[in-house]
C-alpha positions as CSV (number, residue, x, y, z in Angstrom):
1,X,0.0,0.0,0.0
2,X,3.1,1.9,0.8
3,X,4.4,1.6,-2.1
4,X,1.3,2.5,-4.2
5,X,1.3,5.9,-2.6
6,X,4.8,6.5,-3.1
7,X,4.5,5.5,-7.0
8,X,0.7,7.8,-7.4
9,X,2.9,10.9,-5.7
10,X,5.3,10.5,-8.8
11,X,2.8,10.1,-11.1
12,X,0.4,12.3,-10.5
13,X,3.6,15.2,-10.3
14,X,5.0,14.2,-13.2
15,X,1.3,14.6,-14.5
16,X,1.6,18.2,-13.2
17,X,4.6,19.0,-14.0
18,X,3.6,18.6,-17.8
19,X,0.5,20.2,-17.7
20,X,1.8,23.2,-16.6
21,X,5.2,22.9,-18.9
22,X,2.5,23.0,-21.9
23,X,-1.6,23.3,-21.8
24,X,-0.9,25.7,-18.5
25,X,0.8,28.1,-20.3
26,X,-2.4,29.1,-22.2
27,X,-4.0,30.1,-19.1
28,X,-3.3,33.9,-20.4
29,X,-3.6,36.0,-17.5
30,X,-2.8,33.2,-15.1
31,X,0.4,32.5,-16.6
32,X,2.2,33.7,-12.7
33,X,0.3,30.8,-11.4
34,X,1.2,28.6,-13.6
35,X,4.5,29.5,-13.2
36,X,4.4,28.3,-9.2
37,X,2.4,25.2,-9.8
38,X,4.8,24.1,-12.2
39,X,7.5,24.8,-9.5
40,X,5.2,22.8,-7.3
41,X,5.3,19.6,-9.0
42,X,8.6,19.7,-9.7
43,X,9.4,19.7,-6.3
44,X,7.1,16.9,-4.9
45,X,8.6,14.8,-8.1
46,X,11.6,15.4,-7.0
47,X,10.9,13.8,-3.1
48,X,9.3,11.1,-4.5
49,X,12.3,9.7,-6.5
50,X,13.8,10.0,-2.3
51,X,11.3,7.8,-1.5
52,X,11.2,5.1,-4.2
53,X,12.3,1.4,-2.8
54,X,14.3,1.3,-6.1
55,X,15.2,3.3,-9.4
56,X,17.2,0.4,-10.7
57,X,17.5,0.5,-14.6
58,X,16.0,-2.4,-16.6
59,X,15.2,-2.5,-20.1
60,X,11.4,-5.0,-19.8
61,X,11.1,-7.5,-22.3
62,X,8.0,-7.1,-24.1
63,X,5.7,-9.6,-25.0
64,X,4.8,-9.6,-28.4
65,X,1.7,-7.7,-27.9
66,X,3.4,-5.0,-26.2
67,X,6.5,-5.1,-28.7
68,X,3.6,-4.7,-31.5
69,X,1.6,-1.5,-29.5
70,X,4.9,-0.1,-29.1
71,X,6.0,-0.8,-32.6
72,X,2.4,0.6,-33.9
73,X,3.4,4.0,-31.8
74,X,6.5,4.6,-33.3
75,X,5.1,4.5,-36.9
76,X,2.1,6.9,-35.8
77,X,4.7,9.4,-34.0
78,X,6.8,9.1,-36.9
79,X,4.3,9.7,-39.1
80,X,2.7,12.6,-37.1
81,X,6.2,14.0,-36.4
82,X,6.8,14.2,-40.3
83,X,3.9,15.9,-40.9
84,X,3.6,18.3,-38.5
85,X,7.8,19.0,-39.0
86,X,7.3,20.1,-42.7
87,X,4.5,22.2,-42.1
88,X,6.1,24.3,-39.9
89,X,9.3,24.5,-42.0
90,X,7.5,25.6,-45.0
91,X,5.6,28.4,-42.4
92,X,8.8,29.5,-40.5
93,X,12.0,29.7,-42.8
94,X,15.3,29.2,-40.9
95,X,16.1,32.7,-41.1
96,X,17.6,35.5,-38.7
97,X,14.8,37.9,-38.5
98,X,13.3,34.8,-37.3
99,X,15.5,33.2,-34.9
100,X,19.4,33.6,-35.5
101,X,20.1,30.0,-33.4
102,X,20.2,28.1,-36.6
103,X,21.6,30.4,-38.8
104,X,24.5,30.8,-37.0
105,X,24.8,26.7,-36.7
106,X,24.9,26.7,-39.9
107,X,27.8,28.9,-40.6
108,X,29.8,27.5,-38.1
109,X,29.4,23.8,-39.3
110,X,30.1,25.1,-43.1
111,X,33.6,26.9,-42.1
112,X,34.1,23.7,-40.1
113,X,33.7,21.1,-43.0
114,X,35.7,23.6,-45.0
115,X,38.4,22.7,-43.1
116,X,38.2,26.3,-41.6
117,X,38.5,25.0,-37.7
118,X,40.2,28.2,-36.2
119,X,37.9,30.9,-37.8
120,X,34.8,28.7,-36.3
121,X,33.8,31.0,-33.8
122,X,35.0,34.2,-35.6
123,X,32.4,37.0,-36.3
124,X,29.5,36.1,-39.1
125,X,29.4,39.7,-41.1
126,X,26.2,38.7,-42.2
127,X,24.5,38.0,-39.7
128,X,23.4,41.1,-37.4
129,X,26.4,43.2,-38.9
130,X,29.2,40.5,-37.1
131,X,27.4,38.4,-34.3
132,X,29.8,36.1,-32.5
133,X,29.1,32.5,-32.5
134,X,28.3,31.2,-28.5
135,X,27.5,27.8,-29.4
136,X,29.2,24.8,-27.6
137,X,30.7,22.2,-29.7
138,X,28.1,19.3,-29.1
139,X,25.3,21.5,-29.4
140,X,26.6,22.6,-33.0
141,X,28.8,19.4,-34.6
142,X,25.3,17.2,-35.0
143,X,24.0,19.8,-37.6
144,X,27.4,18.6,-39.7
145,X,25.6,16.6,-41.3
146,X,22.3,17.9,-42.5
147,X,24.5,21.3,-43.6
148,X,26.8,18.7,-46.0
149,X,23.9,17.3,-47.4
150,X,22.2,20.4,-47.8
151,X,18.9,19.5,-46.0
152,X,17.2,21.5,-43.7
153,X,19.1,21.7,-40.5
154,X,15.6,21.2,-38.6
155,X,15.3,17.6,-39.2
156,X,17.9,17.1,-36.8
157,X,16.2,18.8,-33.9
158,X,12.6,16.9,-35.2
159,X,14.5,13.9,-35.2
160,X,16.5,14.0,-31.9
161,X,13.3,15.0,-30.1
162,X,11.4,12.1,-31.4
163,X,14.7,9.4,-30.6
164,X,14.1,10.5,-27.3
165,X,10.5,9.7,-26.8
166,X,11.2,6.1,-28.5
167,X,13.7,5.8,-25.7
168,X,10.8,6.5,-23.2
169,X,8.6,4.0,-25.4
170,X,11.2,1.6,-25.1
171,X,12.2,1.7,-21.5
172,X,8.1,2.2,-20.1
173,X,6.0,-1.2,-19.0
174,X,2.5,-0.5,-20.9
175,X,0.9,-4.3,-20.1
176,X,0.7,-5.4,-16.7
177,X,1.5,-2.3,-14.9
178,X,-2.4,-1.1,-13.9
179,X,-2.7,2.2,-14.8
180,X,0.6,3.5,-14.4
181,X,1.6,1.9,-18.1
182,X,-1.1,4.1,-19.7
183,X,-1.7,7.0,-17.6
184,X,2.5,7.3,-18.2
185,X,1.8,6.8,-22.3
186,X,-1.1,9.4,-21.8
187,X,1.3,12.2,-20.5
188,X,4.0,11.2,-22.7
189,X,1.2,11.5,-26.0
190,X,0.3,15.4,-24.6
191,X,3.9,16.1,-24.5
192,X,4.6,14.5,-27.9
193,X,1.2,16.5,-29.4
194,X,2.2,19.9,-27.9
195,X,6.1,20.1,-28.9
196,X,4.7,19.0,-32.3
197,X,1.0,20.5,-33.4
198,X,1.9,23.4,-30.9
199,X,5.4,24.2,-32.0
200,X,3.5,28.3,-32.5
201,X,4.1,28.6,-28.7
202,X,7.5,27.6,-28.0
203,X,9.1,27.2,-31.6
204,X,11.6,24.0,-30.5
205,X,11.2,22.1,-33.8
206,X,11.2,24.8,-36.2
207,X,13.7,27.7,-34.8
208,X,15.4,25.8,-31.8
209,X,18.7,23.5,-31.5
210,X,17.3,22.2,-28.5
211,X,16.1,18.7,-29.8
212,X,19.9,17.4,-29.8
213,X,20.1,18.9,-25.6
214,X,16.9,17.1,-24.9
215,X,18.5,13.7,-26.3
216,X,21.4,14.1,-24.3
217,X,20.0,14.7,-21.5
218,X,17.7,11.7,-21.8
219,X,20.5,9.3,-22.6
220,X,22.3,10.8,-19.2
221,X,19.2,10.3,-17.2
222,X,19.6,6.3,-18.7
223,X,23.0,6.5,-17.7
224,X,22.5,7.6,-14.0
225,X,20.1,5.1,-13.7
226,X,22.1,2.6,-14.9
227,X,25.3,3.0,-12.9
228,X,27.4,2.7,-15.8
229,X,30.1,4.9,-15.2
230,X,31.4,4.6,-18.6
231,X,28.1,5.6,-20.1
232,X,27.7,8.3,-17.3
233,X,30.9,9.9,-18.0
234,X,30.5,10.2,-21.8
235,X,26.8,11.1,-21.8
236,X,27.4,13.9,-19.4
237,X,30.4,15.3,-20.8
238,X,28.4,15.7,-24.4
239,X,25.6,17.6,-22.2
240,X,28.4,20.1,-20.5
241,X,29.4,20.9,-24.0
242,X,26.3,21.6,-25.3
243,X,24.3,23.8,-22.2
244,X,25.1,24.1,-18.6
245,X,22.2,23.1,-17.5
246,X,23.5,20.3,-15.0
247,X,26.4,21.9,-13.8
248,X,25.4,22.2,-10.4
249,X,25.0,18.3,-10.1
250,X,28.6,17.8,-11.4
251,X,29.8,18.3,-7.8
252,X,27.2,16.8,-5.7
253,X,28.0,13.7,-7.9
254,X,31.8,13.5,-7.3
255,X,31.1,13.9,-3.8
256,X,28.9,11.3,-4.3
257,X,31.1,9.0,-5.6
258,X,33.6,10.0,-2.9
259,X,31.2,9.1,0.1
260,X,30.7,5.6,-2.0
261,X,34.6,5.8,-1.9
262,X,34.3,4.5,-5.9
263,X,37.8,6.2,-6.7
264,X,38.0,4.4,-9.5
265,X,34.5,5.5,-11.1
266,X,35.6,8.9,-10.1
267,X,38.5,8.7,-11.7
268,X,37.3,7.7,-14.9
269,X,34.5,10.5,-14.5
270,X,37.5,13.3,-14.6
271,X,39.2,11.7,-17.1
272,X,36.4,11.4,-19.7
273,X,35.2,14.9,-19.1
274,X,39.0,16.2,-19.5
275,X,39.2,14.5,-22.4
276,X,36.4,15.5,-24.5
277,X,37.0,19.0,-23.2
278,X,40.6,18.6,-24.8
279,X,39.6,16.9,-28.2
280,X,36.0,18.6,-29.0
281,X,37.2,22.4,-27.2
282,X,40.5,23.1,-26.5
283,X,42.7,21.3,-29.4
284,X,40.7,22.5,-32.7
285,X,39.3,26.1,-31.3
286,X,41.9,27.3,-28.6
287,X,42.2,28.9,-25.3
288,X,40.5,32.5,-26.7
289,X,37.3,30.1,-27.5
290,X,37.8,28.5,-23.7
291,X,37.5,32.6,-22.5
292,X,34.6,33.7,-24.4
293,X,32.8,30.4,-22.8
294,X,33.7,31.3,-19.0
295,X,32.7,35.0,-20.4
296,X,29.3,34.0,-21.8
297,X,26.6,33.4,-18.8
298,X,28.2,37.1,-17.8
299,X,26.8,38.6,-21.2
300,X,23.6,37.2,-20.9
301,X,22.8,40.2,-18.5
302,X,22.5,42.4,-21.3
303,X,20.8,40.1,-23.9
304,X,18.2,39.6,-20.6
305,X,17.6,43.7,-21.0
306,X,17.7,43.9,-24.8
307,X,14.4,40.8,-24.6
308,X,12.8,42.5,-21.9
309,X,12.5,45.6,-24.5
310,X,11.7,44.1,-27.9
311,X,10.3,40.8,-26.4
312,X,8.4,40.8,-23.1
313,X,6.6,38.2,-24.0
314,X,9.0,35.6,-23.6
315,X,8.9,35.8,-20.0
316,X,5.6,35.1,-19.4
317,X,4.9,32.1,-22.4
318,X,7.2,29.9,-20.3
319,X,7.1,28.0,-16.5
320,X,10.5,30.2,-15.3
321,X,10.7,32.5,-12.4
322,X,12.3,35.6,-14.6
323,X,8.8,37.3,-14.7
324,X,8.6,37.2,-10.9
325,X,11.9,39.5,-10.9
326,X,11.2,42.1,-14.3
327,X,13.6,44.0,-16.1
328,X,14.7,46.0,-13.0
329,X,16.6,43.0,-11.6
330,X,18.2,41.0,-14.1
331,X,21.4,41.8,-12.4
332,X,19.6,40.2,-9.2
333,X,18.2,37.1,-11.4
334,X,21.7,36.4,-12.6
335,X,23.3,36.3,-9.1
336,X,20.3,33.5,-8.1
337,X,20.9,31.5,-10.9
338,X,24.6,31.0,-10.4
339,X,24.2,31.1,-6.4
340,X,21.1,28.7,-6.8
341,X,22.6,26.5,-9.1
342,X,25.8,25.2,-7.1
343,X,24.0,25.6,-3.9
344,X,21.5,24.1,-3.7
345,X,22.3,20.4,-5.3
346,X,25.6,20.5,-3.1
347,X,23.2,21.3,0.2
348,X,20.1,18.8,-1.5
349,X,22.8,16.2,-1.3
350,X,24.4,17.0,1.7
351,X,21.3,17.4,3.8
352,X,19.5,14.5,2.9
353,X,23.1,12.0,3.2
354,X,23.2,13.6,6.6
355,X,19.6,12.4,7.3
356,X,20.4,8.7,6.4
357,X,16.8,8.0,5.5
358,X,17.0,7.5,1.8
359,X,18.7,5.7,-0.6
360,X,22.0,7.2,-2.0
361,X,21.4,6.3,-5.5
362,X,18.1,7.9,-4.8
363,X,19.6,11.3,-3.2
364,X,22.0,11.4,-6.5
365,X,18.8,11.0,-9.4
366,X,17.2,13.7,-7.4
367,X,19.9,15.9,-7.1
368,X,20.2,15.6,-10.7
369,X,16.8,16.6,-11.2
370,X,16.9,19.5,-8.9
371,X,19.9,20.4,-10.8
372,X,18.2,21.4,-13.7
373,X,14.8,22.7,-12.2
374,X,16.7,25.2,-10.6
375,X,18.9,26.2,-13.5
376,X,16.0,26.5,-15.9
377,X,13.6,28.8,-13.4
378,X,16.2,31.0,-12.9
379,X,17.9,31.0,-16.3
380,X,18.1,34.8,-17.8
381,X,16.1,34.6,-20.9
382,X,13.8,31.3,-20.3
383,X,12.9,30.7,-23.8
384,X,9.8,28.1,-23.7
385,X,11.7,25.0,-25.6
386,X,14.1,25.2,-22.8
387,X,11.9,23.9,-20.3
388,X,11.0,20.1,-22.3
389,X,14.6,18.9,-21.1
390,X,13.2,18.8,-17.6
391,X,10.3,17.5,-18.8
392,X,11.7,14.5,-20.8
393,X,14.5,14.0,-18.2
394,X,10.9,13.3,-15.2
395,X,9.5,11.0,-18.3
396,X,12.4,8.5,-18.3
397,X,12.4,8.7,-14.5
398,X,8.9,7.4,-13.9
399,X,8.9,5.2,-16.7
400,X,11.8,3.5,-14.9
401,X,10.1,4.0,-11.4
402,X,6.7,3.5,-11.7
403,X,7.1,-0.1,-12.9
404,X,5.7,-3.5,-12.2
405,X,7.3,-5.1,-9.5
406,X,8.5,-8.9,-10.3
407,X,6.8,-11.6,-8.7
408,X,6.5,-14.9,-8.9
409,X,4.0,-16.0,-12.1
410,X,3.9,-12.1,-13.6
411,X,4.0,-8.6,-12.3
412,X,2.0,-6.4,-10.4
413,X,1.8,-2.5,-9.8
């Protein structure tokens, strides 16, 4: 019965937590509120991952029904996904009056495969008379691809975003599992529906990069849940180069390992994040690329100011906390997020070790989770598509969470 309670508490948060991350956001006048609810959830999901007997990763094997319902998905999602994708790249070009995100992808990956490595991040004359590229490497390198070939860059976001709900649909127990299995495919189908038939309100498939974040950060989620530190270390250095967005958990997860005393994992934690830092950063763009990046979350003080004037709206179509503050305090804002973000994880963890009532494998998928709540409500210019990292990132958490629970002759919720 316990256990019931624990697994509805996750569930119906995680239910929360995307409601107000989409349909909420309509609520017009209400959007404040929405705003606090979603903050709400959030946190209650993120207790209820303390409190779960287990968050052991297990890919199920599906019976042939379920492999076929799950197979039947993929093609409809595909086939919605396609649909939906080209009709909002023939009604948004890619185009910097539009959004300059893709624009200037696309100029770094075409002095890139020109062999041009060092002029990367140089100025782009045409683009706003010389704008300077920000991008981290993993965030731009996957577009490689789609600029050789020539094809619109989009299909790259379109397509990581929908890899990453087949991951969900792979990992999630439909049959057997009461209804946890479809009450979990129900949230997952108004996610899927509003990032693609509502793409007018947050723009992630046809301005945004953020499709290839979102898949890293769901492939890191897999990998914390896992254990594996050799998928944990690669997973989580490809999501440091392409947003910040977990930073605050990379602490509270060395101490982590150092309370487990896993030197060894530790070890090859550091290792693997030096060494893509060397061979996808340092190496081919330089130490001056290495400054402008500590520079960066400094600059976005003024780009905060510049959206406040020209695009106020921005602050209020999303779930972030930025609204609460205005444009009076974006100096304010700014200090929170960076004091917020390596605070409180570091404390989150500390705190609830000290307690020795939960789980420390539990502690550490929480932590991880806080990590990025709090980065993305106090982030400087919370552009709606930022939030669905979260979002996904709670998805593959419950589907592993909220499963059946083995026992002799089948499962049972």
């Amino acid at each position: 019965m316990q256990r019931n309670r624990i697994k509805n508490l996750m569930f119906f948060s995680l239910a929360g937590e995307t409601f107000f991350a989409s349909y909420g956001l309509l609520m017009g006048e209400q959007a404040a509120v929405d705003s606090l609810l979603y903050l709400l959830a959030s946190m209650i999901f993120i207790f209820s991952i303390l409190l779960q007997p287990e968050t052991g990763f297990s890919i199920p094997k599906d019976s042939k029904k379920e492999f076929f319902l799950k197979l039947i998905l993929v093609v409809v999602m595909t086939g919605i996904a396609w649909i939906s994708s080209r009709f909002w790249f023939s009604e948004i070009p890619i185009d910097p009056d539009y959004a300059d995100m893709l624009p200037v992808i696309k100029v770094m990956n075409e002095r890139f495969l020109s062999g041009h490595w060092r002029s990367v991040y140089d100025r782009i004359p045409e683009i706003w008379n010389g704008v300077l590229p920000i991008y981290l490497p993993a965030m731009w390198l996957p577009y490689s691809g789609a600029v050789f070939l020539q094809m619109d860059m989009r299909w790259v976001t379109a397509g990581a975003v929908l890899l990453s709900f087949f991951g969900f649909l792979r990992i999630v127990r439909i049959k057997q599992n009461g209804y946890f299995g479809i009450g979990l495919l129900s949230i997952a189908a108004l996610l899927f529906w509003w990032i693609f038939a509502r793409n007018d309100i947050h723009n992630l498939i046809s301005m945004s990069e953020e499709g290839v974040v979102i898949l890293y950060f769901v492939l890191l989620t897999i990998a914390i849940l896992s254990g594996n530190i050799y998928f944990i270390s690669i997973t989580a250095s490809l999501c440091m180069l392409s947003r910040y967005s977990m930073i605050g958990w990379l602490i509270p997860f060395m101490f982590y390992l150092f309370i487990r005393k896993e030197f060894r994992k530790l070890f090859i934690f550091l290792l693997t994040g030096f060494i893509f830092f060397l061979f996808l950063l340092l190496i081919p763009f330089g130490f001056k690329m290495l400054e402008r990046m500590i520079a960066l979350p400094g600059n976005y003080i003024v780009f905060a100011k510049r959206i406040w004037e020209h695009n106020p709206e921005v602050y209020w179509l999303n779930p972030g906390l930025a609204k609460f503050y205005g444009p009076s305090r974006i100096a304010a804002l700014h200090k929170t997020l960076l004091v917020m973000s390596f605070l409180a994880p570091f404390l989150f963890l500390s705190i609830c070790q000290f307690q020795k009532r939960w789980k420390l494998e539990n502690i550490n998928l929480a932590c991880f989770k806080l990590s990025i709540v709090i980065f993305y409500q106090f982030i400087d210019v919370p552009y709606g598509y930022l939030f669905y990292t979260s979002s996904f990132v709670s998805l593959i958490i419950a589907s592993v969470c909220l499963k059946p629970k083995r026992v002799e002759g089948g499962f049972k919720p």
